[in-house]
Structures are given as structure tokens and as C-alpha cells.
VEXDREN-2710 file (C-alpha; in Angstrom, 1 decimal):
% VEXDREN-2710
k/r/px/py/pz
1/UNK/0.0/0.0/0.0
2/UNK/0.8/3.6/-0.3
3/UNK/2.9/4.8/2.7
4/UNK/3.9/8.3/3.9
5/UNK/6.8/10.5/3.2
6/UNK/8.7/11.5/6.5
7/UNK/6.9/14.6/6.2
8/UNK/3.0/13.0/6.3
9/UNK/2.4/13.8/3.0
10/UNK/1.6/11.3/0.1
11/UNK/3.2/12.0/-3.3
12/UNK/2.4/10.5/-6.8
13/UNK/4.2/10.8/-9.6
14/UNK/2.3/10.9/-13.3
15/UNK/4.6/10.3/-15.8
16/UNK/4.2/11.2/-19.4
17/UNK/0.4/10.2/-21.0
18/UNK/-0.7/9.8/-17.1
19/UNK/-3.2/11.8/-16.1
20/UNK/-6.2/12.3/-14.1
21/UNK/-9.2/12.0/-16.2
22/UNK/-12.5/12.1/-14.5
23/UNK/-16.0/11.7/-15.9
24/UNK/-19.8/10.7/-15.1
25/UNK/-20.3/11.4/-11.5
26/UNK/-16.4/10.0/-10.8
27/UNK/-15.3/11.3/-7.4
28/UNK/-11.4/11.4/-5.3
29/UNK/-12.1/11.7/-2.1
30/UNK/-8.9/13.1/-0.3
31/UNK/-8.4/11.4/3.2
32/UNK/-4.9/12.2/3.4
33/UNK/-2.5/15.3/2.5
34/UNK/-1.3/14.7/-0.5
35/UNK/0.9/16.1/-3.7
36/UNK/-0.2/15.3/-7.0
37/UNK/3.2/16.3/-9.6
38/UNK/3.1/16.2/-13.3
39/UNK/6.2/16.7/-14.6
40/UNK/5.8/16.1/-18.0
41/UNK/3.1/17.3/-19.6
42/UNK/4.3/20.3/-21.2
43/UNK/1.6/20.7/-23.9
44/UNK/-1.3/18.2/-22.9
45/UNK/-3.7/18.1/-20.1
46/UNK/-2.6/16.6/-16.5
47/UNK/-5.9/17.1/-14.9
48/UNK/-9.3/17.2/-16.9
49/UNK/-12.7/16.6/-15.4
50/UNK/-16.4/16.6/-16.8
51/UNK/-19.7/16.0/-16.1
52/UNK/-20.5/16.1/-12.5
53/UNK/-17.0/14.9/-11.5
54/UNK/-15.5/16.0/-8.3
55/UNK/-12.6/16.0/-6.0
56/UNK/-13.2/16.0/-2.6
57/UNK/-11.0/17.0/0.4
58/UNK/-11.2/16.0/3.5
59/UNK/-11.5/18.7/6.2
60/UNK/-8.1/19.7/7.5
61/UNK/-5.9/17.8/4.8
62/UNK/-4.1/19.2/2.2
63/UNK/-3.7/19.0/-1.7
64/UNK/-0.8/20.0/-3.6
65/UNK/-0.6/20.1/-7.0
66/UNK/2.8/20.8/-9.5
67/UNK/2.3/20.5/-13.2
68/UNK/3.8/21.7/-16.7
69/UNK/0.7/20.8/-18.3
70/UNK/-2.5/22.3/-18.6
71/UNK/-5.9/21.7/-16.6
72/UNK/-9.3/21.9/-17.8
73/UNK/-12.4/21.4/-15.4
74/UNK/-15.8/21.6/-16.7
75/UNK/-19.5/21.0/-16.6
76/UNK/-20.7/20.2/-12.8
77/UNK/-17.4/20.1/-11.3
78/UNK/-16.6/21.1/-7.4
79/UNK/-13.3/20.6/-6.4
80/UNK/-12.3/21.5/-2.4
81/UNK/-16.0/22.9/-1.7
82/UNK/-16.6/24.1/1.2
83/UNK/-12.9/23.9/2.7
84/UNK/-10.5/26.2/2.9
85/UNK/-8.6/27.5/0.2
86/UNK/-5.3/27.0/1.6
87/UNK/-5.4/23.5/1.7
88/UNK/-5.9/23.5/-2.3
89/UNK/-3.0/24.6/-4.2
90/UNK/-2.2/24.6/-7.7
91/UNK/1.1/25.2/-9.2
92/UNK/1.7/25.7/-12.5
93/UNK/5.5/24.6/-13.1
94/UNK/5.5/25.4/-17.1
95/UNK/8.8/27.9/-17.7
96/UNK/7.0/29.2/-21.2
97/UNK/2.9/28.6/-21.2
98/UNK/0.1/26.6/-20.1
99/UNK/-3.6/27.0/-20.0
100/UNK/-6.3/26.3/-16.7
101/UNK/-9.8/26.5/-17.2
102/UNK/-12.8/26.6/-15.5
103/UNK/-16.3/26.4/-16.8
104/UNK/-19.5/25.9/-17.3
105/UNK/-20.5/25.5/-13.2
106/UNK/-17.7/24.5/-11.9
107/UNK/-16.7/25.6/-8.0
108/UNK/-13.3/25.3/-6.4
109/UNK/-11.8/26.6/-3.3
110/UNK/-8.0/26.9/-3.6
111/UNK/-5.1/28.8/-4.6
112/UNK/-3.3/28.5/-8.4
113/UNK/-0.3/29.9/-8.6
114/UNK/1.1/29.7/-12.3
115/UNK/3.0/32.8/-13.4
116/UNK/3.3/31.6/-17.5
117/UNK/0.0/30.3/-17.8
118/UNK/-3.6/31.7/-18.7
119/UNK/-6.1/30.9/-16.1
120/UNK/-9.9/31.3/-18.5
121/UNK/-12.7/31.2/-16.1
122/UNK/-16.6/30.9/-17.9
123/UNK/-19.5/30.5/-17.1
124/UNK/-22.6/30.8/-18.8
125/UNK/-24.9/32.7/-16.3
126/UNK/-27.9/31.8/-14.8
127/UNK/-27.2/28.6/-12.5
128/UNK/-23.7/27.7/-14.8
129/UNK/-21.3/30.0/-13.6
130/UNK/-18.0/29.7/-12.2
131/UNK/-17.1/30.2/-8.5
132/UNK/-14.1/30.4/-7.3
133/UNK/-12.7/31.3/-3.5
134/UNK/-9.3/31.9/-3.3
135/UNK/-6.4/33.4/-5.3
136/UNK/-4.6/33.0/-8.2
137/UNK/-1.2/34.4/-9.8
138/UNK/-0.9/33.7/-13.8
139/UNK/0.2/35.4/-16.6
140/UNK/-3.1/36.4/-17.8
141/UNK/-6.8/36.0/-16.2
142/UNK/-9.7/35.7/-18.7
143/UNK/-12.8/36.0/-16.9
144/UNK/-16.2/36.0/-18.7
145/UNK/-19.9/35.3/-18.6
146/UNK/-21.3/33.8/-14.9
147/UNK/-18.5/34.6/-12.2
148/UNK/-18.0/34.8/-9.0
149/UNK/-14.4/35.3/-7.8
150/UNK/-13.3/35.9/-3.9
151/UNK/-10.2/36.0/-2.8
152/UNK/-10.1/34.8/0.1
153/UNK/-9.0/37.3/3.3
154/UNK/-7.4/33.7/5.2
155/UNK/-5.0/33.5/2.7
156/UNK/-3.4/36.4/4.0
157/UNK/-2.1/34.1/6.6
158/UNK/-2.5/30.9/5.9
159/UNK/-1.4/30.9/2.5
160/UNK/1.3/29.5/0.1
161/UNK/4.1/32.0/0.7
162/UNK/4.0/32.5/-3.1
163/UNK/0.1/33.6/-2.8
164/UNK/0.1/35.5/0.2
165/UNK/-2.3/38.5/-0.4
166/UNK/-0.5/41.6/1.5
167/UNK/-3.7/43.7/0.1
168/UNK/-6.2/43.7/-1.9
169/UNK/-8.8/46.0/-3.2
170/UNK/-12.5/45.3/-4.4
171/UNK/-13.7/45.8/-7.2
END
């Protein structure tokens, strides 16, 4: 079975054409801290999910996330609902570009920190918009139709030292 790094984390590796692929009412459920890393995926997606698929975390652990490759979640997805944003955190590893995307009623609480990528969040308004609580750092944000963005004051604190909000100002 899987076992622990020394530091009570659980990391997995996804090498190249490996990915996380979810579909149909597939759910992770997140019992543990873990760290997801995709190092080679410069180009292709390392995490895509569809149609009522969701990734759960348990309350109080942690989800780290390291990829060159790109992320698309879509249609019905929530991903860290409900928790806090700190324990979600996205990095986007990619030294030239990558894309994330968010659409079409899709809800995550986290962080994405991914200086060369563009982050697109869509919705299409009325009860298929985007939410997100958090923050994010990339190269450029695209934000249309249905959307709701917070960022999320905690972070100020609690967050990846990368992310850490010294101020803010609404909009």
C-alpha cells in the first residue's frame, strides 16, 4: 500500500500520458494530505474533469498540486467545496505557457499559482457559472460570462508564501 513521506504527506508521480481524467459522476475523495506532480506534460492536459465529477478533500488535509501541463475542469465540477482554500494549491511549473480552465458551473476553493499560464474562467450565467474562493497568480486571467471570484481574506495568513495577499482592493 501507499505509505507516507517522512513529512506526512503522500506524493504521486504521473509520468508522461498519465493523467487524471474524471468523468460521469467520478469522485477522489482526499483522506490524506497529498501532492499530485506532473512533470511532463508540457503541452497536454494533466488534470481534466467533466460531467459532474468532483474532487473532494477532506476537512483539514491538504492538496498540492505541480504541473507543466495544462488543466481543464468543466461542466458540474466542485473541487475543495466548502474547505479552505489554503489547503488546495495549484502550481503551474511550465517555464513558457500553459492553460487552466474553469467552466460551465464549476466551484473550487483553492489557490493556483502559475506565473506563465492563462487561467480562463466561464461561465454561462444563470445557475452555470463559475465560482471560485481563493487566489490565483498567472500570466493572464480571462474572466467571462457567470463569475464569482473571492479572494479569500485567510490566505493572507494561511497561505502559500507565493500567494500571500499583503492587500487587496475590491472591485
Amino acid at each position: 500500500g501507499d505509505r507516507a513521506a517522512s513529512d506526512g504527506k503522500y506524493y504521486y508521480t504521473f509520468g508522461s500520458g498519465v493523467n487524471i481524467n474524471m468523468d460521469s459522476n467520478k469522485v477522489i475523495s482526499i483522506t490524506q494530505p497529498v501532492v499530485f506532480i506532473f512533470p511532463s506534460h508540457a503541452g497536454v492536459q494533466s488534470i481534466h474533469t467533466s460531467s459532474n465529477a468532483n474532487i473532494n478533500v477532506t476537512t483539514g488535509k491538504t492538496v498540492e498540486i505541480y504541473t507543466n501541463g495544462n488543466i481543464a475542469l468543466d461542466s458540474n465540477n466542485s473541487i475543495n467545496i466548502g474547505n479552505d482554500a489554503s489547503k488546495l494549491n495549484i502550481y503551474g511549473t511550465s517555464s513558457t505557457s500553459q492553460t487552466f480552465v474553469l467552466s460551465s458551473n464549476v466551484s473550487i476553493y483553492g489557490t493556483i499559482y502559475a506565473p506563465n499560464a492563462t487561467l480562463t474562467m466561464t461561465g454561462g450565467g444563470g445557475t452555470s457559472q463559475v465560482d471560485f474562493s481563493g487566489a490565483t497568480v498567472a500570466r493572464s486571467v480571462i474572466m467571462n460570462g457567470g463569475l464569482n471570484f473571492h479572494f479569500d481574506e485567510a490566505l493572507t495568513t494561511s497561505g502559500p508564501t507565493v500567494i500571500k495577499g499583503a492587500a487587496w482592493r475590491e472591485l
